[in-house]
N, CA, C and O atoms as a MOPAC input file, in Angstrom:
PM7 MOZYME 1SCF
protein

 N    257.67600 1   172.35400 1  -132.37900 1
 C    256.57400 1   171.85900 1  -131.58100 1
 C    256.64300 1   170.33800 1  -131.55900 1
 O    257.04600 1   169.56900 1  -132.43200 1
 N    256.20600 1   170.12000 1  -130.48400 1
 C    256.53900 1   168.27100 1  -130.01400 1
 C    255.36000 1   167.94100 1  -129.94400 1
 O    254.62500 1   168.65900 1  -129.26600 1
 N    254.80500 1   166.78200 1  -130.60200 1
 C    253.34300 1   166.33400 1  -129.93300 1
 C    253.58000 1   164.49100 1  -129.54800 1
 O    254.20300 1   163.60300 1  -130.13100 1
 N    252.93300 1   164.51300 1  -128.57900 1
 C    252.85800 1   163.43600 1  -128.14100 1
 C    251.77300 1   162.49900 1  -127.43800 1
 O    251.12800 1   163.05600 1  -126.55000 1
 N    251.50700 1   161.31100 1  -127.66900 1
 C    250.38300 1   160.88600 1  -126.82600 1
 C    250.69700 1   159.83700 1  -125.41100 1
 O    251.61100 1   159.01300 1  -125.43700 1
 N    250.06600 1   159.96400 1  -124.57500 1
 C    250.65600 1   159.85600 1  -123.32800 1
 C    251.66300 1   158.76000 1  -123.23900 1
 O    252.85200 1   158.64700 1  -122.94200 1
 N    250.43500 1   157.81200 1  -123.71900 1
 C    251.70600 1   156.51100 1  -123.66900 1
 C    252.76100 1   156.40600 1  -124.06200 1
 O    253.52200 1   155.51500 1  -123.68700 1
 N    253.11400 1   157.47200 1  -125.08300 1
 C    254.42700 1   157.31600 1  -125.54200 1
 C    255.36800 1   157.90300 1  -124.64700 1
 O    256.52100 1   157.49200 1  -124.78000 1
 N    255.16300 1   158.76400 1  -123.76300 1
 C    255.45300 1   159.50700 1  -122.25300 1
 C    255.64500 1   158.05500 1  -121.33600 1
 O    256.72700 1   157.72000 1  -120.85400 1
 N    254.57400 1   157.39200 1  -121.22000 1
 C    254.74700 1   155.78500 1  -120.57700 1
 C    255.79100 1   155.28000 1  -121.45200 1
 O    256.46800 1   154.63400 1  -120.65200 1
 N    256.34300 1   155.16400 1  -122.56500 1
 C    257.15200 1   154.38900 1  -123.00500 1
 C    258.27200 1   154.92400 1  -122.57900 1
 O    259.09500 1   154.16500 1  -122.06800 1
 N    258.60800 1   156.52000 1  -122.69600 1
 C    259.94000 1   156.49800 1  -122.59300 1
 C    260.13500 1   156.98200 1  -121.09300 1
 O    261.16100 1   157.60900 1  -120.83000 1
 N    258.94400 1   156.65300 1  -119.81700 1
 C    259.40200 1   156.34300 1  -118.78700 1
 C    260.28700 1   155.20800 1  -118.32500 1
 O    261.30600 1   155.17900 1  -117.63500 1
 N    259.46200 1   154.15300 1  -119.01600 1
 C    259.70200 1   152.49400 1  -118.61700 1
 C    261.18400 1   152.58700 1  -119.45000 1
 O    262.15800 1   152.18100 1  -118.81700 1
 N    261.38500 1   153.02600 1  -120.63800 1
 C    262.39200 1   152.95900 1  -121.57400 1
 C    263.74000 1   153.44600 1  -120.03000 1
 O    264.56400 1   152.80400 1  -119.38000 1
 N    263.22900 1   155.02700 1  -120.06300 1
 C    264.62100 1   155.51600 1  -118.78100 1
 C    264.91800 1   154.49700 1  -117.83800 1
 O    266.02800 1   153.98800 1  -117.68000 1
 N    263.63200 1   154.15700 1  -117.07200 1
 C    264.22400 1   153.34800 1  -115.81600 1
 C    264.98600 1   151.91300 1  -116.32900 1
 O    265.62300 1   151.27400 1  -115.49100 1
 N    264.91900 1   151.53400 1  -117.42900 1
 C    265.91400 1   150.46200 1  -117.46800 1
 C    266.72300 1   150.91500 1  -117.82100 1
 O    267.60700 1   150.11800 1  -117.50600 1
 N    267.41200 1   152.10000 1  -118.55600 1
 C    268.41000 1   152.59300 1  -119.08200 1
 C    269.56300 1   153.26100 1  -118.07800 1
 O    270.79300 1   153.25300 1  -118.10200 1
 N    268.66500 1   153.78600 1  -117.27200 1
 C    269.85400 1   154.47000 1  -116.38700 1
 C    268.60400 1   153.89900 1  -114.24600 1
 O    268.18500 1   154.42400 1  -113.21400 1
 N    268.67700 1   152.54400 1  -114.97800 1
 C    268.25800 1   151.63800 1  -113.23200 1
 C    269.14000 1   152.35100 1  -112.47100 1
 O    268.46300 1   152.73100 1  -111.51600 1
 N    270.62500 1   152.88700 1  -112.29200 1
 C    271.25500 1   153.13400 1  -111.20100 1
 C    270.92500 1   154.40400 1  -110.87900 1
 O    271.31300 1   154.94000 1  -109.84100 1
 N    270.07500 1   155.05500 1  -111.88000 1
 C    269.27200 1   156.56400 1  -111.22400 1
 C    267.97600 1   156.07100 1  -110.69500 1
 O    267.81300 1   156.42600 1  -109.52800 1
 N    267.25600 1   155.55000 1  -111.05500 1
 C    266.19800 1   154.70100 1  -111.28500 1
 C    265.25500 1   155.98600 1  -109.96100 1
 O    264.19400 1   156.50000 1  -110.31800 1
 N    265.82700 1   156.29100 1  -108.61300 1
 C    265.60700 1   157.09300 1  -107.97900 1
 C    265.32100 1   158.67800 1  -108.04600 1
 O    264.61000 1   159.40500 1  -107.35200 1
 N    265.94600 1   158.86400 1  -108.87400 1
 C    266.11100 1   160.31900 1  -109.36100 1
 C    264.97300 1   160.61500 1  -110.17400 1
 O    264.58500 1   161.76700 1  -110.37000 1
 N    264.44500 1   159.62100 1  -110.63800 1
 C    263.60200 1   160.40400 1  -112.12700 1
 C    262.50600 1   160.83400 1  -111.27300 1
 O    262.29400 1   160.46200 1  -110.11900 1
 N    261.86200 1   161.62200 1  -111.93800 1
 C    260.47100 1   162.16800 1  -111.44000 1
 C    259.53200 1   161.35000 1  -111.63000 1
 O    259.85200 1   160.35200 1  -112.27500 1
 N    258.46800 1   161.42300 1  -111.28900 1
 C    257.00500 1   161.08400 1  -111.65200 1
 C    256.35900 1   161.54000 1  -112.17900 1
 O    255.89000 1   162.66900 1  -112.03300 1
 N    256.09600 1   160.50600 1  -113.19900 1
 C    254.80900 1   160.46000 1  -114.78100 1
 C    253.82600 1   161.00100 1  -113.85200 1
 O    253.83200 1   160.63000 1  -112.67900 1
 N    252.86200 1   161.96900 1  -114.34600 1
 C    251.97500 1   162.17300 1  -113.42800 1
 C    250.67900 1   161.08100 1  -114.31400 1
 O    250.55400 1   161.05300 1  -115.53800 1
 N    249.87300 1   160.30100 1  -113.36700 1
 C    248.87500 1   159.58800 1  -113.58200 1
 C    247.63400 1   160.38100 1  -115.14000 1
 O    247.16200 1   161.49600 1  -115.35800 1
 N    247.59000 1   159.34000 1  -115.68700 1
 C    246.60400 1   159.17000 1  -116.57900 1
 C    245.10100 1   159.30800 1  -116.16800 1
 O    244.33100 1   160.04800 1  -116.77900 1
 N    244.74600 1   158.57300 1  -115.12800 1
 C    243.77300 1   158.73200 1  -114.70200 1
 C    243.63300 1   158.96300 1  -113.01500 1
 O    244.61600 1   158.76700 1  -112.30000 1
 N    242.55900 1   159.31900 1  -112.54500 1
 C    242.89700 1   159.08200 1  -111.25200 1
 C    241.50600 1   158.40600 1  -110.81700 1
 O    240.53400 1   158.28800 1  -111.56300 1
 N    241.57700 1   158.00200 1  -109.53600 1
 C    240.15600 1   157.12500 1  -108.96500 1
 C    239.22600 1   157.48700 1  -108.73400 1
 O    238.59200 1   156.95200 1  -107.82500 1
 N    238.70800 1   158.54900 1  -109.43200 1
 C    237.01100 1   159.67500 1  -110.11300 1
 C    236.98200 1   159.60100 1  -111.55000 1
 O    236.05600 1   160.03600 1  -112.23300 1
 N    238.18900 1   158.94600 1  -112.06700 1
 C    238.23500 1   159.04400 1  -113.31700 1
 C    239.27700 1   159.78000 1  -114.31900 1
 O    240.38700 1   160.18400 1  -113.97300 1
 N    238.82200 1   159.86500 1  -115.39500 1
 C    240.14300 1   160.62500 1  -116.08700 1
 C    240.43600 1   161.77500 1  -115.37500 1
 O    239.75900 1   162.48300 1  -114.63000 1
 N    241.75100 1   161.82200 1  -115.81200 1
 C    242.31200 1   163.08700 1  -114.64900 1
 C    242.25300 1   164.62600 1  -116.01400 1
 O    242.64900 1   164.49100 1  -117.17200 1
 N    241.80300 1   165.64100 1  -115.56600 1
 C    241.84500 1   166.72700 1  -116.19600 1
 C    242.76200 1   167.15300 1  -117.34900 1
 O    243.80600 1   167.61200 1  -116.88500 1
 N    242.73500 1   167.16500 1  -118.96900 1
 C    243.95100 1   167.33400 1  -119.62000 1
 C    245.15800 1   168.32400 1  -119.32100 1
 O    246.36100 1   168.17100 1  -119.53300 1
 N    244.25800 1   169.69900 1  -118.60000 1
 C    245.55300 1   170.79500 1  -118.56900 1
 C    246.01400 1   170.55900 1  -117.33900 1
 O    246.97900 1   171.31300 1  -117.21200 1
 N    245.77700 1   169.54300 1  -115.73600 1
 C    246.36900 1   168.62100 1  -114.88300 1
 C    247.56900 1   168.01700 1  -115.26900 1
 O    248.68100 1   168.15300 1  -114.76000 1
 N    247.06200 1   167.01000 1  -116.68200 1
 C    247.58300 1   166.01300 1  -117.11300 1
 C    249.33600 1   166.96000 1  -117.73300 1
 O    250.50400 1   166.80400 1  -117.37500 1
 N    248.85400 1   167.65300 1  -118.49700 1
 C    249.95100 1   168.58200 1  -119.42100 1
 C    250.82300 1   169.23300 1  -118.19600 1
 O    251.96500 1   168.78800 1  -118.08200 1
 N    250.53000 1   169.94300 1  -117.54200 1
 C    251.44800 1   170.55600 1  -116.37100 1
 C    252.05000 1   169.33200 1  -115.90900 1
 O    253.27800 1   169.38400 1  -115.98600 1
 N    251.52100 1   168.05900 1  -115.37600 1
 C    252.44000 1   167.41800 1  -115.08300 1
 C    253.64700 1   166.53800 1  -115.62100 1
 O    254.58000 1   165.96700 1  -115.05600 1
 N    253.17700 1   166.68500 1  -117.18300 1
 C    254.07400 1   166.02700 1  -117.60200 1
 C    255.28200 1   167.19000 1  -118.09700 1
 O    256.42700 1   166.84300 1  -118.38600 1
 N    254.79400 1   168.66000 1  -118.13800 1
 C    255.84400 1   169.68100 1  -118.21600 1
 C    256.94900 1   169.40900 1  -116.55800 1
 O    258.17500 1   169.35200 1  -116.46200 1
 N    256.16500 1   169.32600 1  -115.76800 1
 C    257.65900 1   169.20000 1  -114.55500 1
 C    258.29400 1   167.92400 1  -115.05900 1
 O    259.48900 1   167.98400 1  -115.35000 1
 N    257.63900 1   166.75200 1  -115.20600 1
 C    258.50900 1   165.46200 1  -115.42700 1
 C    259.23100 1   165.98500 1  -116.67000 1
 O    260.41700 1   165.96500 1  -116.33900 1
 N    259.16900 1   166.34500 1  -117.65600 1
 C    260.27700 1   166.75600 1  -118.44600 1
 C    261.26000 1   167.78100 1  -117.88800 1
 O    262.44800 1   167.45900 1  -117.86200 1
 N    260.95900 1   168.76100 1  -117.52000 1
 C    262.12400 1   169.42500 1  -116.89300 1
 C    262.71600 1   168.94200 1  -115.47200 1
 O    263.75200 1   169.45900 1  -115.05600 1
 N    262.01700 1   167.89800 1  -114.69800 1
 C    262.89000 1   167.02000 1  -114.10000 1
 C    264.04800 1   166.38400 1  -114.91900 1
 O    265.25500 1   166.60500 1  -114.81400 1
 N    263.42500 1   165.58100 1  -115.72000 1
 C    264.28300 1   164.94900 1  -116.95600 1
 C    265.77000 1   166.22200 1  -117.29000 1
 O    266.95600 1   166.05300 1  -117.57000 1
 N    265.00900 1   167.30600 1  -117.09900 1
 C    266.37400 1   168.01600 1  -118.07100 1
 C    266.95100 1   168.04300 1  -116.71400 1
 O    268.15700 1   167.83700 1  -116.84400 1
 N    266.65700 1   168.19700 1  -115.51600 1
 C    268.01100 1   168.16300 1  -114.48800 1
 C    268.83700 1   167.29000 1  -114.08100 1
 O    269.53200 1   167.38900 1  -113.07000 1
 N    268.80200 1   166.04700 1  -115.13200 1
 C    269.36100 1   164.82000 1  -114.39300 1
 C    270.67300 1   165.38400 1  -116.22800 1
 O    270.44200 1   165.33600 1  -117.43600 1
 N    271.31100 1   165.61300 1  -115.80600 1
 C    272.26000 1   166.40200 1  -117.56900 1
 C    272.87100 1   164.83000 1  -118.44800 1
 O    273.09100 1   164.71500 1  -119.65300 1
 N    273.04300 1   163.65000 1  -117.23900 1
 C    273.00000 1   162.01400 1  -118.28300 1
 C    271.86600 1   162.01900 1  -118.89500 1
 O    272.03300 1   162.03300 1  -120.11400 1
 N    270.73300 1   162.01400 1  -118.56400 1
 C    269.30500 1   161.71200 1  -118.93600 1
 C    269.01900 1   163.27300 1  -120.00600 1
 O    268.82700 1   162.96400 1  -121.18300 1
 N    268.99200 1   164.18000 1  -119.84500 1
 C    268.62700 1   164.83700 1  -120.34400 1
 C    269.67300 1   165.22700 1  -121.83100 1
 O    269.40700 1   166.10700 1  -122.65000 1
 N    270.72700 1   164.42000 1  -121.86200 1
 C    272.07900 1   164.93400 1  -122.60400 1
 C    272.13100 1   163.91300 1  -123.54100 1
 O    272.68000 1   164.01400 1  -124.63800 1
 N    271.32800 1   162.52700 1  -122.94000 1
 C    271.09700 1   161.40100 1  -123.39200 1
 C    270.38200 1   160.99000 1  -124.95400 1
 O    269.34500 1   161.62100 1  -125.16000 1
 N    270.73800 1   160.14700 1  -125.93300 1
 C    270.08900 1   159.83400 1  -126.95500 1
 C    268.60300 1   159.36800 1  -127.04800 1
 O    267.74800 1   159.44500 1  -127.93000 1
 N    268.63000 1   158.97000 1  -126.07300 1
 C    267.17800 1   158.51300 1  -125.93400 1
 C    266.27000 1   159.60300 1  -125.28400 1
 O    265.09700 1   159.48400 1  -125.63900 1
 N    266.47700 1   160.50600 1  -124.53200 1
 C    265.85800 1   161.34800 1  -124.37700 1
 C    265.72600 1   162.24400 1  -125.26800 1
 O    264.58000 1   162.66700 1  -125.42100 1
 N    266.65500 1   162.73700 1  -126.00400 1
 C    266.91900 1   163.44400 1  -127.47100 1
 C    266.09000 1   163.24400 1  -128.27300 1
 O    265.10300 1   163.97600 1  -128.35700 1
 N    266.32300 1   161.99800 1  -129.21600 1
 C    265.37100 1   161.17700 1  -129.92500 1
 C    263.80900 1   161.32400 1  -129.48100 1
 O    263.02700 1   161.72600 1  -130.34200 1
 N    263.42500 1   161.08400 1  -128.46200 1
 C    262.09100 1   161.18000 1  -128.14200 1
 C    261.29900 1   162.75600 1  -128.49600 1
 O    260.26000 1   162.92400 1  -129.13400 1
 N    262.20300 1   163.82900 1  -127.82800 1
 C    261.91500 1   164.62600 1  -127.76100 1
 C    261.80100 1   165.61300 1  -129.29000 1
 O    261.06800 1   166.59000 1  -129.44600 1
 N    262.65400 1   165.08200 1  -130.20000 1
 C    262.86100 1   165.49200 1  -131.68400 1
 C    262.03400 1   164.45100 1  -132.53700 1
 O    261.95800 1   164.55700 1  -133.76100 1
 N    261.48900 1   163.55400 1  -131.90800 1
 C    260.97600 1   162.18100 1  -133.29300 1
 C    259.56700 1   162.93300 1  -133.52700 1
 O    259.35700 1   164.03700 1  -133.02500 1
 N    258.74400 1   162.35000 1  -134.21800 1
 C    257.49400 1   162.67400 1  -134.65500 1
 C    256.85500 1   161.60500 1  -133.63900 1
 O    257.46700 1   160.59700 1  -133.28700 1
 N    255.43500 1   161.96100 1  -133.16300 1
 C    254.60600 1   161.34700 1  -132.81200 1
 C    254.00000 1   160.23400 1  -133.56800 1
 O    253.62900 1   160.25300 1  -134.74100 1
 N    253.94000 1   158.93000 1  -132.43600 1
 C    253.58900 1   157.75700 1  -133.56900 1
 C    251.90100 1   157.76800 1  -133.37900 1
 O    251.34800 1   158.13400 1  -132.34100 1
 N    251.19600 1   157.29200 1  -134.59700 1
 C    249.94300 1   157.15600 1  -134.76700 1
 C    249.27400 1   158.90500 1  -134.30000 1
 O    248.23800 1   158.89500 1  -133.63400 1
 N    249.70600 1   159.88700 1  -134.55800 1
 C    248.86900 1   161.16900 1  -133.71000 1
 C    248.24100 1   161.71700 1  -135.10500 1
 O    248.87300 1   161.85100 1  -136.15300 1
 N    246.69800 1   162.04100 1  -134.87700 1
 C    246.40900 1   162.38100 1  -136.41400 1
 C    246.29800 1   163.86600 1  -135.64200 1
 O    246.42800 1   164.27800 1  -134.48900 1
 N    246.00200 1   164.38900 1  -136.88000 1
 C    246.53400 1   165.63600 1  -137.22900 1
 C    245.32200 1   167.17100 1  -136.33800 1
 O    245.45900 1   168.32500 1  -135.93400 1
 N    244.53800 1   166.40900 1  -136.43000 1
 C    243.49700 1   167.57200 1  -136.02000 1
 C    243.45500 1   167.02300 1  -134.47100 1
 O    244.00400 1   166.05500 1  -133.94600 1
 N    242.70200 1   167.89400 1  -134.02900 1
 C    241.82100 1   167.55500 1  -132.08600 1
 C    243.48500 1   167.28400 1  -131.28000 1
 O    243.65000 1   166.27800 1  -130.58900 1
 N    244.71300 1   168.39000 1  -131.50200 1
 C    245.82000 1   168.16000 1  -130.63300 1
 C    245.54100 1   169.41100 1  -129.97600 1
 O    245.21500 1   170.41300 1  -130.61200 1
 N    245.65200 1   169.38600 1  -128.78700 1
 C    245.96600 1   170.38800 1  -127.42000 1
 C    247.67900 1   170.57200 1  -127.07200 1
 O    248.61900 1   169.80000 1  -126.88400 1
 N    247.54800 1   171.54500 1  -127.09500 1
 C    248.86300 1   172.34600 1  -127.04200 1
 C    249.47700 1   173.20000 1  -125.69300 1
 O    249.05100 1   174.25800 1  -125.22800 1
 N    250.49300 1   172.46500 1  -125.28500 1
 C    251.15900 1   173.62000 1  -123.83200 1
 C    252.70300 1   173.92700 1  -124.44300 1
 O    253.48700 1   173.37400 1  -125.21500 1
 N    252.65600 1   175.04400 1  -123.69200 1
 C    254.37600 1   175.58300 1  -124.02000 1
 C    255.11100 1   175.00400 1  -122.84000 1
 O    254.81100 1   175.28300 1  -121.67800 1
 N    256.38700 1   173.93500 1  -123.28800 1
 C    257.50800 1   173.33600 1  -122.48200 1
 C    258.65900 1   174.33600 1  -122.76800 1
 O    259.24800 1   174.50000 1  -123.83700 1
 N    258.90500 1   175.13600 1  -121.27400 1
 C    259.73700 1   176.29100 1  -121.33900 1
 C    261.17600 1   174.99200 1  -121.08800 1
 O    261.87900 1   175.10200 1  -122.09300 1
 N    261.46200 1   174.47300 1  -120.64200 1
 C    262.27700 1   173.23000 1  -120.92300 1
 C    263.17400 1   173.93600 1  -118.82300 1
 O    262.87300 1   174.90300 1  -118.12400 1
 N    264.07600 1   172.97700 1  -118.65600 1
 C    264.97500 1   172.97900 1  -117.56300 1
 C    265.75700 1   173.76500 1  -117.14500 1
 O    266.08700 1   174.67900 1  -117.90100 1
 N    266.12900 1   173.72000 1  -116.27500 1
 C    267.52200 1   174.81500 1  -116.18600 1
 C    268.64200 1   174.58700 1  -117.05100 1
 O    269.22800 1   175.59600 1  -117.44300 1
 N    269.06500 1   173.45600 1  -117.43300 1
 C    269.96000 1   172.41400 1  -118.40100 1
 C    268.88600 1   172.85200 1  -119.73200 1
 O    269.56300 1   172.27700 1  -120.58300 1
 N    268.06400 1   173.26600 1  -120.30200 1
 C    267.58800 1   173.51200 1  -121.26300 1
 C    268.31200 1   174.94700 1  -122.04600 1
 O    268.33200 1   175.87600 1  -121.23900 1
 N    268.83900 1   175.29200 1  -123.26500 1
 C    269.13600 1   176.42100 1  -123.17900 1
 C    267.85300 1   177.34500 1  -124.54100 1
 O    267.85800 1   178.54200 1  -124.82600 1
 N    267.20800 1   176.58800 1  -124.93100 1
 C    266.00200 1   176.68300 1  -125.96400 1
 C    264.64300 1   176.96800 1  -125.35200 1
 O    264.77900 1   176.95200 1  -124.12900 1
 N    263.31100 1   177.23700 1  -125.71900 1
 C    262.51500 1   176.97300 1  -125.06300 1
 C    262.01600 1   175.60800 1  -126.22700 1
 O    262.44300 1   175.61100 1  -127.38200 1
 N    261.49500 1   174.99500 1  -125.94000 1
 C    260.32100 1   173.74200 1  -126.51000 1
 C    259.21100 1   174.04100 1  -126.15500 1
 O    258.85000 1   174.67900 1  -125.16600 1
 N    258.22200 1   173.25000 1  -127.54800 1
 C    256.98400 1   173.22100 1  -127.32400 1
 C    256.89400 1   171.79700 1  -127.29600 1
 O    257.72300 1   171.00000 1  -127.73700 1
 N    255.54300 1   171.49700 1  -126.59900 1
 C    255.15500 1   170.00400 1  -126.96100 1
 C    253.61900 1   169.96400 1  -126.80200 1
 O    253.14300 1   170.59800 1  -125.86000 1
 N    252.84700 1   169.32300 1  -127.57700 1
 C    251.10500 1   168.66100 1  -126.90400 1
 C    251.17900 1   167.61600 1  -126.62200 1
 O    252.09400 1   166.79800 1  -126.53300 1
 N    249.89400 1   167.62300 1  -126.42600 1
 C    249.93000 1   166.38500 1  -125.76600 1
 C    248.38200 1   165.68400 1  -126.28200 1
 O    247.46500 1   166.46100 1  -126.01600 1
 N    248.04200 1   164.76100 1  -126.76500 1
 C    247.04900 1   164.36500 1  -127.85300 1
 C    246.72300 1   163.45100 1  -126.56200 1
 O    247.41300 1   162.53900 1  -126.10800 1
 N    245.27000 1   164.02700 1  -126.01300 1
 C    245.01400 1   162.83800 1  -124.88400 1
 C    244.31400 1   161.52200 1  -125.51200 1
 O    243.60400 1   161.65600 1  -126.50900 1
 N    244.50000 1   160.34100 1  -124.96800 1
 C    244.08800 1   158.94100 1  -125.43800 1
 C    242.47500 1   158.71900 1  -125.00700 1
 O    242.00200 1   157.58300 1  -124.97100 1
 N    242.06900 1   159.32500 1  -124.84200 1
 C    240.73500 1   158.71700 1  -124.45900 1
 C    240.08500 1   157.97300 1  -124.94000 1
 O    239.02500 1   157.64300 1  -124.40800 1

């Protein structure tokens, strides 16, 4: 199980697009944090960041990649332990595992 809090999803967006700028096109979209009514819905929030990861797994540089690796295996920084929400990341076609991950919203 993977847990994560969004921004760290923001980090290793900003992290990809400088890493592989000559895909820079390809990657998917972070789906928004909030939207202009306000925070955007958590199980919204979680589905979208399940396609942007299995976008991620179809790009097989990016997804095959150390830095995507690393992210996806590290521990969550600062996430305490209780009040985490949980979705199942069935992972990519390039996935051959299923993954879990949460997602600890920042509010």
């Amino acid at each position: 199980m993977i847990q994560k809090r969004f921004r760290e999803f923001v980090e290793l967006n900003e992290t990809l697009k400088k890493r592989f700028a000559d895909r820079k096109e390809e990657l998917p979209e972070l789906p928004p944090k909030t939207t202009l009514l306000g925070k955007t819905p958590l199980d919204d929030r979680q589905a979208g960041i399940e396609r942007y990861l299995n976008g991620l797994l179809k790009i097989p540089v990016i997804g095959e990649s150390y830095v995507f690796r690393k992210f996806i295996f590290e521990e969550a920084k600062d996430l305490p332990s209780a009040h985490r929400n949980t979705t199942e990341f069935k992972g990519g076609e390039n996935s051959q595992r299923k993954k879990q991950h949460s997602i600890e919203s920042d509010a």
